[in-house]
C-alpha positions in Angstrom: 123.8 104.2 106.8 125.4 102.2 109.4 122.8 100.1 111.7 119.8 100.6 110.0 117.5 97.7 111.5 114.3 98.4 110.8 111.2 97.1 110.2 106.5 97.6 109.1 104.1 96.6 111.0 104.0 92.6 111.6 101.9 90.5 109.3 100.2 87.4 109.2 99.5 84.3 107.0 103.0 82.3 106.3 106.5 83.2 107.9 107.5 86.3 107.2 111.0 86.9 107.6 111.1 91.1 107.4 114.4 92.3 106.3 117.5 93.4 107.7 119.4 96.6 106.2 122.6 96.5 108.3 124.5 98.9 105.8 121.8 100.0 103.1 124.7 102.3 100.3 122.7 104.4 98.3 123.5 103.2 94.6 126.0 105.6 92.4 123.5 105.9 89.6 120.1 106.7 91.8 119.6 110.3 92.6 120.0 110.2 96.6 119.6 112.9 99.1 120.9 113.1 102.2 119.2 109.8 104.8 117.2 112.2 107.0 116.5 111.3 110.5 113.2 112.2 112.6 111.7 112.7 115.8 111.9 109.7 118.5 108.9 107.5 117.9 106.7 108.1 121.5 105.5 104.5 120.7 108.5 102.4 120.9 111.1 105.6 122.0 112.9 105.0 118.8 114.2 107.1 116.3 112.8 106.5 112.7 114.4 107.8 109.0 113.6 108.1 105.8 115.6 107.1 103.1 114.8 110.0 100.3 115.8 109.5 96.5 114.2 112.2 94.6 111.0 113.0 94.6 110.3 109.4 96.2 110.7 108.7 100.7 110.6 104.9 101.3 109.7 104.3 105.3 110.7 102.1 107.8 109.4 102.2 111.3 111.9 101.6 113.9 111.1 98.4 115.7 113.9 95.9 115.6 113.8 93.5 112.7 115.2 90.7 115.1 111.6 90.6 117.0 110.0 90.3 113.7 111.9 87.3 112.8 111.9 85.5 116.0 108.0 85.5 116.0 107.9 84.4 112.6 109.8 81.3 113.6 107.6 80.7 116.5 104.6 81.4 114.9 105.5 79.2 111.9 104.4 75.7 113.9 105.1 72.9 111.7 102.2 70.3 110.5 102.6 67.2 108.6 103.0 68.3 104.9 100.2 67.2 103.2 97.8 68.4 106.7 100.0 71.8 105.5 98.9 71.2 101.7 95.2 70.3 102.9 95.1 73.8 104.8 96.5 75.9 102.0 93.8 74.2 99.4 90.7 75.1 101.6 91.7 78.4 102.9 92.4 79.4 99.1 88.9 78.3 98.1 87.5 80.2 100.8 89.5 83.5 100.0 87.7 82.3 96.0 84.2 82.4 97.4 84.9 85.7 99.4 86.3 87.3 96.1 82.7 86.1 93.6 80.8 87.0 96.5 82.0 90.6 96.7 82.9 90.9 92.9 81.5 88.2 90.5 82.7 85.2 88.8 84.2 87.0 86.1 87.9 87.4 86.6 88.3 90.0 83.7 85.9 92.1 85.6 86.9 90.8 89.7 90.6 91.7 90.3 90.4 90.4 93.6 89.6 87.0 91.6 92.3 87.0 89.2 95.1 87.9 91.9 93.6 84.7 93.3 93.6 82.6 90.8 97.2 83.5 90.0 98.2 82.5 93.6 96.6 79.8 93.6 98.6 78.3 89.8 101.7 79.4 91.6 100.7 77.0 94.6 99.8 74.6 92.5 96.4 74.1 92.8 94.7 72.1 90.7 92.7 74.0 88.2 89.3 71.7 89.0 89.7 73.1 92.6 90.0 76.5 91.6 86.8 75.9 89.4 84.9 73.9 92.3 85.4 76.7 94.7 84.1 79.1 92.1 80.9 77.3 91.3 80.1 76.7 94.6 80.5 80.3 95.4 77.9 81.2 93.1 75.9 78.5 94.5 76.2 79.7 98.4 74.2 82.9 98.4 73.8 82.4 102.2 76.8 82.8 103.1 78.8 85.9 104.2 82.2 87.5 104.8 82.8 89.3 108.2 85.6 90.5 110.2 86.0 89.8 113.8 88.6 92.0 116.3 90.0 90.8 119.0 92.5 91.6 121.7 95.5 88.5 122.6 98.2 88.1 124.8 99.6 91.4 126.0 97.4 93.2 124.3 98.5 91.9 120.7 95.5 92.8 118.3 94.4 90.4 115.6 91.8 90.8 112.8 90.0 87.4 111.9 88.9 87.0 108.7 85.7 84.4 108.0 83.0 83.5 105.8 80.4 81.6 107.0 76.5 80.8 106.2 75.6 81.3 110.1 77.5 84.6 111.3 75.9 83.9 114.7 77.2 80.1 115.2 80.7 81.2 114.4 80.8 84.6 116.7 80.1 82.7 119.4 82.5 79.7 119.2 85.1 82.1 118.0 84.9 83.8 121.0 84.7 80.7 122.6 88.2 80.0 121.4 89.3 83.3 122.3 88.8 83.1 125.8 90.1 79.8 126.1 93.1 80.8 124.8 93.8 84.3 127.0 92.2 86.3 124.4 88.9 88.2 123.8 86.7 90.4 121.2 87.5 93.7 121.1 86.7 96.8 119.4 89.0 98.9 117.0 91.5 96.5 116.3 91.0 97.2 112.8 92.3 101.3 113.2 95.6 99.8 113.6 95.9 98.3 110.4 96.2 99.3 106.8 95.0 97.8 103.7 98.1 97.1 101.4 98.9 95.7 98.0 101.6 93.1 98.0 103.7 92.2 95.3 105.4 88.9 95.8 108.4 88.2 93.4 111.2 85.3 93.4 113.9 86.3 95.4 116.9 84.8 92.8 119.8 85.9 94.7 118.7 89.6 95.2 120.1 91.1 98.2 118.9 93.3 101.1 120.2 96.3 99.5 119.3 95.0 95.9 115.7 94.9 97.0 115.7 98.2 98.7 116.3 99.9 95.9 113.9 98.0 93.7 111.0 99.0 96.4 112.4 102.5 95.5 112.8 102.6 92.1 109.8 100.8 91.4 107.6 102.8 93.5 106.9 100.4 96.5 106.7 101.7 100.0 108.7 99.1 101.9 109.8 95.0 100.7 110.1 92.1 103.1 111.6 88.3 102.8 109.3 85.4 103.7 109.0 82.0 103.0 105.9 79.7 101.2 104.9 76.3 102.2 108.1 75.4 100.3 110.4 76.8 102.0 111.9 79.0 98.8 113.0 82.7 99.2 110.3 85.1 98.0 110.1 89.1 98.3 107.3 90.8 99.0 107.1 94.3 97.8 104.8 96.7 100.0 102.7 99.1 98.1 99.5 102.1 98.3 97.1 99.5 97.2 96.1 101.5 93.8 99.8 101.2 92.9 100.4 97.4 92.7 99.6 97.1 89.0 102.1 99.7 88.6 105.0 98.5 91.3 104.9 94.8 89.4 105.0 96.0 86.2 108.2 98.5 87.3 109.8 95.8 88.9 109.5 93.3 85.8 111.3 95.6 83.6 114.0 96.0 86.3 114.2 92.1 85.3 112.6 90.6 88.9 110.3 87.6 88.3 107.0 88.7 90.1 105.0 85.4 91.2 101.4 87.2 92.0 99.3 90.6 93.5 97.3 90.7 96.8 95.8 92.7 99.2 97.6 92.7 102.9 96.6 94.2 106.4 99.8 95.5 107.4 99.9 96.8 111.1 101.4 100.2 111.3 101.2 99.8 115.2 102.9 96.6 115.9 103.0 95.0 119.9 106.7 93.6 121.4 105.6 90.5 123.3 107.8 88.1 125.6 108.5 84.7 124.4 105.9 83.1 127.0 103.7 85.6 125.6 104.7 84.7 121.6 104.4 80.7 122.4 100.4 81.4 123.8 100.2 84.1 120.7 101.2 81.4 118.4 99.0 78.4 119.8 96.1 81.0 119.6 96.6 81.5 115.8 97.0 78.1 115.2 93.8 77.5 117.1 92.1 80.3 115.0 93.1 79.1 111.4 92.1 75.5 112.3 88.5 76.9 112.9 86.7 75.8 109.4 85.0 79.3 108.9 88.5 80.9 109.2 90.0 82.6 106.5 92.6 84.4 107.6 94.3 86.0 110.5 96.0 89.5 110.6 98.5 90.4 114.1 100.6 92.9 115.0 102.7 90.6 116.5 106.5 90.6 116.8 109.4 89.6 119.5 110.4 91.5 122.9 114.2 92.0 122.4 
């Protein structure tokens, strides 16, 4: 299928390089039918395909990937290493104290936990960390896990994850920081998003149409390229989020090295922004995730082409 350039929703949390499928060949031995073509999306005037094996459709929306990757390279605004390192270490003990305050201490019984945990050895974390956040999870009873929406520069949408012992203090100089920065609270930001299960596996050489159909054959719905804090090539394979034990346990008997599971908000409504508008989008999130009761930002973010 000759210029397939598609891409999902925009994400956030790291570079995320979506990927490009100039000339996606269906393999000889899978049992293709015939790439089917739909409607012009009204959203983005469009046209969208599905790619349909048997019995399985893998989608991708039709926004250009180009805008994806250009936002994930101006969003990506490089710290100091070890302020970079310092970031990833308390942002992973917070996303820790979310998980044993929704699901226990117990990682045999908290999957949420043990996805975490796993993340965390791959990142290096020390183990005493992992076991400090833990503890003082179980030790903060006050404290409590929202989810604020908000509207940014033309009219990106953002979900803002946080956990904090005074919900109050933190609504107000989040929106403080909102407004200072062209943005404001908003409500139903979060009906544009979809919760997600991630599989994130070594890249090893794979290639674009190598991955695709490993997201098909293993059941995934879609499979990106980004970047950690290291600057090695990972994939990220999309999935329903009941499937995930499923998808990485498909894909490591296809022979990929799978690193870790999560849980992703993936925008299936994602806004095309100018560059003046991606360098204020981009200052806005770093402003965000430098806020201490920050966990996580979500946007729907990706480049006007």
């Amino acid at each position: 299928m000759d210029g397939l350039e598609m891409c999902r929703g925009a994400m956030s949390g790291g570079a995320v390089l979506r990927f490009l499928l100039p000339k996606c060949k269906p393999a000889a031995s899978m049992p293709w039918k015939v790439p089917r073509r739909r409607p012009v999306d009204t959203r983005t005037g469009s046209p969208q395909w599905d790619l349909l094996p048997q019995g399985r459709a893998v989608h991708f929306s039709a926004l250009l990937l180009a805008g994806h990757n250009k936002w994930s390279k101006v969003k990506d605004i490089k710290i100091p290493k070890d302020a970079a390192r310092a970031r990833i270490i308390t942002k992973f003990s917070m996303l820790i104290k979310v998980a044993v305050k929704e699901g226990g201490s117990n990682p045999e019984f908290n999957v949420a936990l043990a996805q975490l945990i796993e993340q965390c050895r791959n990142k290096n974390i020390p183990k005493a960390t992992i076991e400090a956040a833990i503890h003082g999870a179980e030790k903060s009873k006050a404290a409590s896990h929202h989810f604020y929406e908000a509207r940014g520069p033309g009219g990106c949408l953002l979900l803002i994850e946080v956990f904090t012992d005074n919900n109050t203090r933190s609504h107000q100089e989040i929106k403080h920081l909102l407004l200072k920065n062209g943005a404001v609270l908003c409500v139903g930001a979060l009906n544009n998003f979809d919760r997600k299960g991630v599989v994130v596996a070594s890249r090893d050489g794979v290639s674009a149409e190598r991955a695709l159909e490993l997201a098909i054959e293993a059941g995934a719905e879609d499979v990106h390229e980004t970047e950690d804090e290291e600057q090695r090539s990972l994939l990220q394979f999309i999935c329903d989020l009941s499937s995930t034990k499923g998808v990485r346990t498909a894909l490591e008997a296809f022979g990929v090295h799978t690193l870790s599971t999560g849980m992703e908000y993936i925008s299936h409504t994602p806004t095309p922004l100018p560059q003046n508008q991606l360098d204020a989008s981009a200052t806005l999130l770093e402003v965000l995730n430098n806020y201490p009761d920050v966990v996580r930002v979500w946007d729907n973010i990706c480049a006007l082409e």
